[in-house]
N, C-alpha and C positions, 0 to 999 in steps of 0.2 A: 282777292289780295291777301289777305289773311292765311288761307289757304295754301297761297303761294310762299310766303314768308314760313309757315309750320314747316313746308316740303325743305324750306333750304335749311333751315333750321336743325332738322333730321337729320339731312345730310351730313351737315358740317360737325354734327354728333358722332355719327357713324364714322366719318373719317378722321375726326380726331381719336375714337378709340380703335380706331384701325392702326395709325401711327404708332401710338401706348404699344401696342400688344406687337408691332413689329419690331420696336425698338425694344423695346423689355425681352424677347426670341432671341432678338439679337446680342444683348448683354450676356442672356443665359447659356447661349452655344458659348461663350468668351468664356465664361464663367466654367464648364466644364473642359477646358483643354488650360486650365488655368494652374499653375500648381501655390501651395500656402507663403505668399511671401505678399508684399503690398500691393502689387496687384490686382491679388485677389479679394484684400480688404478693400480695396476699391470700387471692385464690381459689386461688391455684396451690398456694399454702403447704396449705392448708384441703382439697384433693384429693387432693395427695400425703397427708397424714396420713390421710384417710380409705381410702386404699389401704396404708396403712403393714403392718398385721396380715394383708391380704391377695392384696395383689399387691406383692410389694416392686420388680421391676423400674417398674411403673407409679409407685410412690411415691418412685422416684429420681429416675428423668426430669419428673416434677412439679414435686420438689422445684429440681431444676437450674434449671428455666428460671425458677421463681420466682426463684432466690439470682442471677442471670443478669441479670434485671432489677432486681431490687431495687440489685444495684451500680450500674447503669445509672442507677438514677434517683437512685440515693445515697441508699434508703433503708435504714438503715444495721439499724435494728431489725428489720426483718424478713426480712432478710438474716442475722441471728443465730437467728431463728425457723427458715432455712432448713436453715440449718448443722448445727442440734441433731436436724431431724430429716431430712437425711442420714447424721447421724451413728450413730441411731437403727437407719435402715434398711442400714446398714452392716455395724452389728454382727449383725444379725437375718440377713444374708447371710454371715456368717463372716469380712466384712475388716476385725479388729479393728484393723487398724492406719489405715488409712483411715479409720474409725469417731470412733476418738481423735483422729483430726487434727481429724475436722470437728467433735464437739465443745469440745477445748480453743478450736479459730478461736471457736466461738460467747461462748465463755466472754470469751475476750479483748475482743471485741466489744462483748457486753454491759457491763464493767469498762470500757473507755473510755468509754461513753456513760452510767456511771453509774446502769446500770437493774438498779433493786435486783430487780425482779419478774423479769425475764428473767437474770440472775445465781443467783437461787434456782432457775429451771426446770434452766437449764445445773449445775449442780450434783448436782441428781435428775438427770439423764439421765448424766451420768458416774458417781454411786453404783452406778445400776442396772448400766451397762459393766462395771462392775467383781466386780459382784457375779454378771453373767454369766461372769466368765471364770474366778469362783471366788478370785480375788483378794480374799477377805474384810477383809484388813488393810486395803488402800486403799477398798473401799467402805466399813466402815466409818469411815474416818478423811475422806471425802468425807460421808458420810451425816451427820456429824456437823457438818461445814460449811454443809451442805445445810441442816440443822432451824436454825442458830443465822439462818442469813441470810430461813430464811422464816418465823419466830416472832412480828420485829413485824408481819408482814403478813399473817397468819390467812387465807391463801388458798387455793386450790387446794393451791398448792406446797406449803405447811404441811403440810396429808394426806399429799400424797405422801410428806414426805423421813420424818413416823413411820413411815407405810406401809410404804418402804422398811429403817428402822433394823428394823420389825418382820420384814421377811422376812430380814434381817442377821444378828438373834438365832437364827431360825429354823436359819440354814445353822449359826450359832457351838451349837446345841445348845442353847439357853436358852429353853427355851416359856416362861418366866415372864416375862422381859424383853420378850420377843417379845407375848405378851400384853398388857400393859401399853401397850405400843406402840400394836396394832391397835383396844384398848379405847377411849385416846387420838384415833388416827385416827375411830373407827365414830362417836362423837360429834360432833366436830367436823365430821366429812361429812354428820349429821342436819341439825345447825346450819344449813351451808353449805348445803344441799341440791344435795350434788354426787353425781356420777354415780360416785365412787370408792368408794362405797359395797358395791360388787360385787366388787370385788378385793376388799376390807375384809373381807367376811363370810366369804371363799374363805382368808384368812389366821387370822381366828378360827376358822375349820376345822380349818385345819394346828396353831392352836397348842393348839388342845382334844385333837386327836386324839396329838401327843405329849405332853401331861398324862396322856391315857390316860383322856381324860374320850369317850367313843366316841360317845354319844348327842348330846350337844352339836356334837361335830364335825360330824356327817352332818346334821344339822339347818341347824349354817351353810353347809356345800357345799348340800346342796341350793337355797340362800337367792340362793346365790352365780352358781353353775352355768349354772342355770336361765336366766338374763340375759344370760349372758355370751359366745353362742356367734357372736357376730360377734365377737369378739378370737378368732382360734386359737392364737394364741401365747402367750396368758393360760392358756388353755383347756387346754392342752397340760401348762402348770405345775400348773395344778391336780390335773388329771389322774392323772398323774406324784404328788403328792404325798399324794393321796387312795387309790392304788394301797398307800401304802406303807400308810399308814393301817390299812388292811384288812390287811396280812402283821402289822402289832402287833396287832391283832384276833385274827387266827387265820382271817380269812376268807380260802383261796387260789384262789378260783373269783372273788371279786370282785377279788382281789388284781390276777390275770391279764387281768381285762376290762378295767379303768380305766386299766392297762398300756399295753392296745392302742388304747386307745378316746385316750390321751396322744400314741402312733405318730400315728394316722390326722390329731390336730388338728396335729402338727407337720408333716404332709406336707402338709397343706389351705394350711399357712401359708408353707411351703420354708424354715423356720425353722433353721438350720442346727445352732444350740448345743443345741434343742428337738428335732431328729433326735438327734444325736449321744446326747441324755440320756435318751432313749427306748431306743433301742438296748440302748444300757447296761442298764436298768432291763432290757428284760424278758431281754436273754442269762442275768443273774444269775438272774432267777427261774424259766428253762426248765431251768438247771444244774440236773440229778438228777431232772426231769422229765421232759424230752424234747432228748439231746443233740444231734440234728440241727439240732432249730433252736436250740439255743441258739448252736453253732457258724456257726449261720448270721448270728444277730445281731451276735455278736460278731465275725464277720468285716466286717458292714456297717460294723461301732461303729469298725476298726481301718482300713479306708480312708475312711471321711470325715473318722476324726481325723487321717490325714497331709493331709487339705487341708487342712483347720481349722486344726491348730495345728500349722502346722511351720515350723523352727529360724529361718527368716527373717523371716516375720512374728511369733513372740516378738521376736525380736531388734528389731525394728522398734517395737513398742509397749513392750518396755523402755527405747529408747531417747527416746520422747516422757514416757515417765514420767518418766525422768531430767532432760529439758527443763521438765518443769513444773514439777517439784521447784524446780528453778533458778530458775524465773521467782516463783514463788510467794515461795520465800528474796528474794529480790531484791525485789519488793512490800513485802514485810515491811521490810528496811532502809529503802527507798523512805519508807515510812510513817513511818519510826525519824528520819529526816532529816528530814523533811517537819515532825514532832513538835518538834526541839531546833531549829531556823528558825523557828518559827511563835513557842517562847519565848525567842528571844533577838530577833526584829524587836518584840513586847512589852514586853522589857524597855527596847529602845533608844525605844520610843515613850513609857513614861516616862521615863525621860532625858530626851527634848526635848521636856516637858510641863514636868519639874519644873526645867530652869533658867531659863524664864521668868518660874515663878512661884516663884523664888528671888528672880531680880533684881529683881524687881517690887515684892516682900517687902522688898527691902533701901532700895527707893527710896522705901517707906512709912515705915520705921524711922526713916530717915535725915531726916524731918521731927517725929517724936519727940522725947523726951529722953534717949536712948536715947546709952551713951557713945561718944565717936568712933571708939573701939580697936576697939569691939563691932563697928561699921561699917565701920570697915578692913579689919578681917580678915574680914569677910563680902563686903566687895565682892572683896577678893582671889579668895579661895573662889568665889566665880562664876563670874569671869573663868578660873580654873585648869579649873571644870568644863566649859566651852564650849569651851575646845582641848583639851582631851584627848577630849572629846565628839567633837568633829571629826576626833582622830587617831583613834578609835576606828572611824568611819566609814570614814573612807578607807583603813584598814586592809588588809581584806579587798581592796579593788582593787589596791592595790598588788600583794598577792601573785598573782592571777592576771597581774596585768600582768608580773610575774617572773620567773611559773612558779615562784614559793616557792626563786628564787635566791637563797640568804641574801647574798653581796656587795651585787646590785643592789638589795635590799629597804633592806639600809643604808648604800646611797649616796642613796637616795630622803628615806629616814626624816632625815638628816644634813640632807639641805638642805629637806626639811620643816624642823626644829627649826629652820637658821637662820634662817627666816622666821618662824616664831612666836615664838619667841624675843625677837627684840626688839619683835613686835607685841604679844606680851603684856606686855611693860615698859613699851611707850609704854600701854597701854590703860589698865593698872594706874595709872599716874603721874596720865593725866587723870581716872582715875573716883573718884583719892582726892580731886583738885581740884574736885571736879564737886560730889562726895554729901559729904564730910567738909569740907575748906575753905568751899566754895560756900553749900553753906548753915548755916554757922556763921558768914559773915558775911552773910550775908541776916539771922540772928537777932540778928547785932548790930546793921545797920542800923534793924532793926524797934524795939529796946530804944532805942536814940540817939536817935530822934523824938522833937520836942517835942510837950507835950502840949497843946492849948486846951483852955482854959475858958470856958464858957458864961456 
């Protein structure tokens, strides 16, 4: 039986990198009858990512010439496409700081051009950074970002960012959150009928198999697995966390194959953080079984972690955390100003709604019976709102004009007032002669008429 399942297993290996490698032929003939305009950035974007899980130098130099051209042609979107998946392929080589740069660039990118669908990817692809480097607090607090920005848009991204919050739970120790999650996601990817469905089932794995529901587990890896052996870097997680699976079990023959069989997919992929965590995984499990190799693992696990993670590249990727922080703060104020402008040019726009149709009001009244005093002091009141309207306006210029020099502000303001001042006296003097006198004797020439009789 066993036997029979390795064969299909093979199989469905083989035929998935048969697929890969005829689709990827396929791009590339397109690719040379292609000539330099978005097309081409297209296809290049579209080969790198197909090489991303398994040739990652191929999927850099892909990716370059795409993001290379896409400046070129100032195509500004797919040039953020390129970003996120050098960024991607960065991280999957260990240069997490290099990684972060290319996708904060994509983030920004996307954020000027207002592209909500490529803002929710860049989001996913920085959770999951984070969640590789074990930094839980920031991928959760991105995942979170992540699900709120791809919510109204039920896409792809949507999957992914529960996807991700579920493998978040997973690492915080909460298979029920984590559940909930991937329950969420497995629906929604029916719905969709997306391909993420396969990570999906490999996540209901993980979170049955820490409920300690074991039957369920192995039923969605198997579900999972089986599809998924053109990803090795997926392959490798799973692997890795189906290993453990088995030690909660009590199984440690299976415990130690899935172990290894997690090594081999992260070496297929030269996945660096997927070595590193293999290593890891089986030194501990050889400890008190066989200490040669466990010394042995664990010596591998102690030189790739000085290249992975040492004091300068931490220090280098603390330091753009700190820069995003800032830029994100500052967004947020941005937005905060952007808010109290938007309600105070409102409010100034009734303002200069409502003293027209003040005066206007006043110059109906004032045909009325309506008393003179009433009129008076309504036309006044008008006339009062429309200079101060006006000093209210030009306000704000002066002070930039001043640099907010309080002398020069009121030396400005002083011979403003001596100009309205007396304009608003003369204005006030003719409008009472205009609306109150004027046609108060218009009413009396009209009364003084004689009258004929017919």
């Amino acid at each position: 039986m066993k036997k029979a399942a390795a064969i299909i297993l093979l199989y469905l290996a083989s035929q998935a990198v048969f697929a890969q490698t005829k689709r990827t032929d396929s791009l590339k003939h397109l690719l040379a009858f292609c000539r330099e305009d978005t097309t081409r950035v297209i296809l290049l974007n579209k080969i790198g990512n197909e090489f991303l899980h398994t040739n990652l130098d191929s999927a850099i130099s892909y990716q370059k010439r795409g993001l290379e051209l896409a400046g070129k042609i100032h195509y500004y979107k797919a040039k953020a496409w390129c970003e996120r998946s050098l960024g991607d392929a960065a991280a999957s080589h260990g240069n997490y700081a290099n990684a972060l740069t290319w996708l904060l660039s994509a983030l920004k990118q996307d954020e000027a051009l207002n592209n909500a669908v490529g803002i929710a990817d860049d989001l996913n692809a920085i959770t999951y950074f984070y969640y590789q480097q074990g930094d839980i607090e920031e991928s959760l607090a991105y995942g979170m970002k992540a699900y709120k920005a791809a919510t109204p848009l039920r896409n792809g991204a949507f999957i992914i960012a529960v996807t991700n919050l579920g493998w978040t739970y997973c690492y915080l120790n909460k298979p029920d959150s984590a559940l909930t999650c991937f329950l969420i996601a497995y629906h929604a990817s029916i719905k969709n009928n997306s391909k993420t469905v396969v990570e999906i089932n490999d996540g209901l794995g993980i979170a049955y198999g820490m409920l300690g529901k074991y039957d369920l587990s192995i039923s969605f890896y198997n579900k999972g697995i089986g599809v998924n052996d053109s990803d090795q870097t997926n392959l490798s997680f799973f692997y890795r966390y189906e290993s453990k699976m088995y030690k909660q079990k009590g199984d440690s023959d299976s415990c130690l194959r899935f172990a290894q069989r997690a090594l081999t997919a992260a070496n297929r992929s030269n996945n660096s953080k997927e070595k590193l965590e293999s290593y890891r995984l089986l030194a501990k499990l050889y400890t008190g079984i066989n200490a040669h190799t466990a010394v042995e693992y664990y010596t591998r696990e102690s030189i790739l972690s000085d290249s992975v993670n040492s004091a300068e590249k931490n220090k280098e990727v603390e330091n753009l955390n700190f820069n995003e922080h800032e830029r994100q703060q500052q967004l947020i104020e941005d937005a905060r100003k952007a808010e109290e402008t938007r309600k105070e040019n409102l409010q100034l726009l009734a303002i200069a709604l409502f003293i027209p149709f003040f005066f206007l009001s006043i110059l109906w009244l004032s045909r009325t019976r309506t008393h003179r005093r009433v009129i008076e002091f309504m036309s006044v009141l008008s006339l009062l709102l429309a200079f101060e309207f006006v000093t209210l306006l030009i306000h704000p210029w002066i002070e930039r004009l001043t640099n907010n020099t309080p002398v020069l502000e009121l030396l400005i303001l002083v011979i403003l007032a001596a100009v309205l001042v007396p304009l608003h006296h003369n204005s006030t003097h003719w409008l009472k002669e205009k609306l109150v006198h004027g046609f108060s004797r218009e009413k009396q020439d009209e009364s003084s008429e004689p009258t004929t009789e017919t």
